[in-house]
C-alpha positions in Angstrom: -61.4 107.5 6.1 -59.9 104.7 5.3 -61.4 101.2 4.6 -60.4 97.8 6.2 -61.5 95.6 3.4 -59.8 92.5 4.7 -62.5 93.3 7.5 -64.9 93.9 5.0 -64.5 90.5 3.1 -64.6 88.9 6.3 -68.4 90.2 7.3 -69.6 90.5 3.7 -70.5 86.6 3.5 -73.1 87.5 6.3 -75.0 90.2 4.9 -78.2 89.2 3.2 -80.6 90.5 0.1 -84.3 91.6 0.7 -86.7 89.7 -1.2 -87.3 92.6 -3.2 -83.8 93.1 -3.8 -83.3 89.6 -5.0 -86.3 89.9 -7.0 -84.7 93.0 -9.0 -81.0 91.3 -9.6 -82.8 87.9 -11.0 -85.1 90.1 -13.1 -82.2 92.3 -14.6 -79.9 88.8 -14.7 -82.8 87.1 -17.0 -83.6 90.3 -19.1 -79.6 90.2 -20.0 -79.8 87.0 -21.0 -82.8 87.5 -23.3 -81.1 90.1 -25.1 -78.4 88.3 -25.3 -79.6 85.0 -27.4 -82.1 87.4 -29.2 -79.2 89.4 -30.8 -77.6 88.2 -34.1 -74.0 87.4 -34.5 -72.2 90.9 -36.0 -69.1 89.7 -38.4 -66.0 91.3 -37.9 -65.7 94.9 -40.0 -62.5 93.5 -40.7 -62.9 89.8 -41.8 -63.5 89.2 -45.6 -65.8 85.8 -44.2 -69.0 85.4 -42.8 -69.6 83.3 -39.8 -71.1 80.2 -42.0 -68.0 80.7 -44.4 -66.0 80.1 -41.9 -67.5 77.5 -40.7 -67.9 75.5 -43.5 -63.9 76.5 -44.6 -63.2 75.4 -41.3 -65.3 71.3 -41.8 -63.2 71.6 -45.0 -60.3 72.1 -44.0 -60.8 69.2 -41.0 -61.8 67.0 -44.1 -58.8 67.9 -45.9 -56.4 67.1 -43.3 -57.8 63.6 -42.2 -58.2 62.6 -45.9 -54.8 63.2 -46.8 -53.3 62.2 -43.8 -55.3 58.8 -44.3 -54.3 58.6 -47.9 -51.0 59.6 -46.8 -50.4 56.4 -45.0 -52.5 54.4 -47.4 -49.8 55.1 -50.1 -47.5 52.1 -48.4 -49.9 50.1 -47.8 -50.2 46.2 -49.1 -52.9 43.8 -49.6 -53.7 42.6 -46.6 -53.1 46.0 -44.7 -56.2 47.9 -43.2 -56.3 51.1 -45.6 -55.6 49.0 -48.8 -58.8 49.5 -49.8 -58.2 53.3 -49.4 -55.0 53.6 -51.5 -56.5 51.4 -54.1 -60.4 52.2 -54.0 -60.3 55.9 -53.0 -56.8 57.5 -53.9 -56.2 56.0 -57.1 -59.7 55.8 -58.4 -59.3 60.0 -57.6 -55.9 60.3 -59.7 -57.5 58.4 -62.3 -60.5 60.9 -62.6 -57.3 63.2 -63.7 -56.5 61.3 -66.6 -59.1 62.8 -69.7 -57.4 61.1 -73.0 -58.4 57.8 -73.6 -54.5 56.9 -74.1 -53.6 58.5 -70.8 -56.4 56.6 -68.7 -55.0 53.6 -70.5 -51.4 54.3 -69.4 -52.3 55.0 -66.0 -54.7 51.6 -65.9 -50.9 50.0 -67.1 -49.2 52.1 -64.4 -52.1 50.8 -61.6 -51.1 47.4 -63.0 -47.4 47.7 -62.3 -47.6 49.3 -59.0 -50.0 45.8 -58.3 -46.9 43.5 -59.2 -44.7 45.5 -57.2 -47.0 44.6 -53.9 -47.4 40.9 -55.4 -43.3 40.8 -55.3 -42.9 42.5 -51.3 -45.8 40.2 -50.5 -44.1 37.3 -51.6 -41.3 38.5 -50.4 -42.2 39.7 -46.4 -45.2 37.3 -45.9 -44.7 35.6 -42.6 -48.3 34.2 -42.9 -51.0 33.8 -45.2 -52.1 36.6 -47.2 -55.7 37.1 -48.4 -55.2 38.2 -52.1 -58.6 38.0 -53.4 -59.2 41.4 -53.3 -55.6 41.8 -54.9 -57.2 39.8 -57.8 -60.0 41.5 -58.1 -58.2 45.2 -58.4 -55.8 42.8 -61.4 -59.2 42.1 -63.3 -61.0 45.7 -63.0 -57.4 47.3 -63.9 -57.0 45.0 -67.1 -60.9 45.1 -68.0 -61.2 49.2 -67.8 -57.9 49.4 -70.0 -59.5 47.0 -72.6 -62.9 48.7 -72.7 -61.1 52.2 -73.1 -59.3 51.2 -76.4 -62.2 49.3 -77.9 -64.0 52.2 -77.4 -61.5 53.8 -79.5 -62.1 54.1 -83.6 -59.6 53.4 -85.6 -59.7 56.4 -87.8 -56.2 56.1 -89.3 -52.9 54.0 -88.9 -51.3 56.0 -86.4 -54.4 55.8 -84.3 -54.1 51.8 -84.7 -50.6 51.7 -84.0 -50.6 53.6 -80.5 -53.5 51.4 -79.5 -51.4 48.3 -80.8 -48.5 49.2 -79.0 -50.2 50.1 -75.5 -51.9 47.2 -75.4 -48.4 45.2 -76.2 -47.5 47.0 -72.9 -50.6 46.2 -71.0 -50.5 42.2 -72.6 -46.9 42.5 -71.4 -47.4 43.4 -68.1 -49.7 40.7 -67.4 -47.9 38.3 -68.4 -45.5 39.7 -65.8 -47.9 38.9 -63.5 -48.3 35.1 -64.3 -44.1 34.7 -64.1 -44.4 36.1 -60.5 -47.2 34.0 -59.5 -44.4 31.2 -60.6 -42.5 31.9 -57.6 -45.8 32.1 -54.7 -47.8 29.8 -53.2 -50.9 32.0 -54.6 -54.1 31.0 -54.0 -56.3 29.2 -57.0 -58.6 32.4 -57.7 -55.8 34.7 -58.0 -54.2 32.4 -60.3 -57.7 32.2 -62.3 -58.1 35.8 -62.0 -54.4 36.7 -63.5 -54.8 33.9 -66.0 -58.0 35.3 -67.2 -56.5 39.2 -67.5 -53.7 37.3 -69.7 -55.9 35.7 -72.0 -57.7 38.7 -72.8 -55.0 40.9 -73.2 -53.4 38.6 -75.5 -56.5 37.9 -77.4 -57.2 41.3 -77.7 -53.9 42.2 -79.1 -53.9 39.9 -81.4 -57.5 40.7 -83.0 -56.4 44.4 -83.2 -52.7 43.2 -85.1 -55.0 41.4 -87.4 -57.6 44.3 -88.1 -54.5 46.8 -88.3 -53.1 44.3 -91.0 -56.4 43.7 -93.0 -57.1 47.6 -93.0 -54.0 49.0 -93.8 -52.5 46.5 -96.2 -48.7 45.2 -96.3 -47.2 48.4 -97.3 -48.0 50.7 -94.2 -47.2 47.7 -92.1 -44.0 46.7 -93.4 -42.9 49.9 -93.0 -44.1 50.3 -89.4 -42.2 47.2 -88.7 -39.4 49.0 -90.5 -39.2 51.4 -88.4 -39.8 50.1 -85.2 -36.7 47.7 -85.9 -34.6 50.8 -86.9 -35.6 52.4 -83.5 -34.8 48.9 -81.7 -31.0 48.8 -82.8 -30.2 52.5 -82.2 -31.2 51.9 -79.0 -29.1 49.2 -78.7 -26.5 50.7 -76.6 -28.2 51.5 -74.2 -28.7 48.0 -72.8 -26.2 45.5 -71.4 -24.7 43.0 -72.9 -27.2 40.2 -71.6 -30.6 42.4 -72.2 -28.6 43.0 -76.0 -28.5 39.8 -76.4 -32.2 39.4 -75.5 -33.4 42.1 -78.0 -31.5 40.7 -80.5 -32.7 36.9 -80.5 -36.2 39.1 -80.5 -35.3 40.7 -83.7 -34.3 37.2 -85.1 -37.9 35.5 -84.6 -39.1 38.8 -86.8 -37.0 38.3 -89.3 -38.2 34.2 -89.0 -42.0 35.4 -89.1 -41.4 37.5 -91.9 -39.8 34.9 -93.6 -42.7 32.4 -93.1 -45.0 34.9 -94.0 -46.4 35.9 -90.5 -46.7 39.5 -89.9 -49.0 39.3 -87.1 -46.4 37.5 -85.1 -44.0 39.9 -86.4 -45.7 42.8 -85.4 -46.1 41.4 -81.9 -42.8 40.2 -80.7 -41.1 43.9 -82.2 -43.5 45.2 -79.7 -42.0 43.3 -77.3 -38.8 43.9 -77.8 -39.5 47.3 -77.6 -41.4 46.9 -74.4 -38.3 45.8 -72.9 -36.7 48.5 -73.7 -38.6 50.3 -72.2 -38.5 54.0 -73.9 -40.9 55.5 -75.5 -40.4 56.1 -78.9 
């Protein structure tokens, strides 16, 4: 016998359920459903994960990608951008964390401080309108504060432990000072130049106390030789310089043979630190 069931379709929107009938199907429907919401998840036999693992890997994962997508494009950000505060507040303050020696916080505090000039300079540079850079200011003074606390926190148990704290904070007095040249060339604002001028005076102050406690502790000997020294490593270097930058280093190397002469080691000590700052290698 064969079925029509185009005919079938057709009629089958006319027929019509007892009440009993509808009864049962609504009662087997809900009893379904029961079952249903009263039965527990059953993981995978073949998933390593449970279902709240995999959750929560998932809401990591999702906090992974929008941090470092955000942190991403904080990275070329400037002062006065939107995610600034991110790049400077958030990313660097979690590279920093990284850093365990008290030397190596310190460099990165000096590294923190260059990557700040280097925004200072494309500010300068791009601005086509005022620029809020108290904020900038603030990050200067933080960066140069932390880097002084971390070395006075240091003991001076010996002279090579003096000498590396001597030398980064020649670097860190340096790169302040870097900072108050390029505020030469920008109409900066007067708290940024207080801010800046502040950072300057205390790395300068700070270098000099610790020159003089280096000189008091380990006597003329152990200092003449570290100048010694540093002065050899200065004119092997030399070469590596042109002419001009040469001629730099060396009118450096005559004012330590001039404070020598006139009896002033501190100052002697100091500017062969800068000379060797601008060489910029490590000995």
């Amino acid at each position: 016998m064969k079925i029509d069931i185009e005919e079938k379709l057709k009629t089958g929107k006319d027929l019509q359920l007892s009440v009993e009938e509808k009864t049962s199907m609504k009662a087997f429907l809900l009893s379904q459903a029961t079952l249903s919401l009263n039965q527990t998840p059953q993981p995978s036999p073949y998933s390593i994960f449970s279902t709240w693992q995999l959750r929560a890997f998932s809401g990591a994962f999702a906090v992974f990608v929008i941090f470092f997508s955000t942190g991403y494009l904080a990275q070329g950000s400037l002062p006065g951008d939107t995610l600034y505060p991110v790049k400077v507040n958030v990313i660097e303050e979690i590279i920093a964390l990284t850093h365990l020696e008290p030397t190596d916080k310190v460099g990165f505090e000096i590294e923190r401080l260059n990557t700040r000039l280097e925004e200072l300079t494309l500010v300068s540079a791009n601005q086509s309108e005022p620029v809020d850079l108290t904020f900038f200011a603030e990050q200067v003074s933080e960066h140069v504060s932390e880097a002084v606390s971390i070395l006075n926190a240091v003991e001076n148990t010996d002279a090579e432990t003096a000498e590396n704290k001597i030398s980064l904070l020649s670097k860190l007095n340096d790169v302040t000072q870097k900072h108050e040249d390029a505020l030469d060339d920008t109409d900066a604002n007067p708290m940024l130049v207080e801010k800046i001028g502040e950072s300057s005076n205390l790395t300068e102050t700070t270098l000099t106390n610790e020159v003089d406690d280096y000189l008091e502790t380990e006597g003329p000997e152990t200092s003449s030789q570290y100048l010694s020294e540093a002065v050899n490593f200065i004119t092997d270097n030399l070469d590596r310089l042109e002419t001009s930058d040469q001629d730099n280093i060396e009118k450096q190397l005559q004012d330590v043979n001039e404070a020598i002469t006139d009896g002033d080691m501190a100052e002697a000590i100091i500017t062969i630190l800068e000379a060797k700052n601008y060489l910029q290698i490590d000995s």
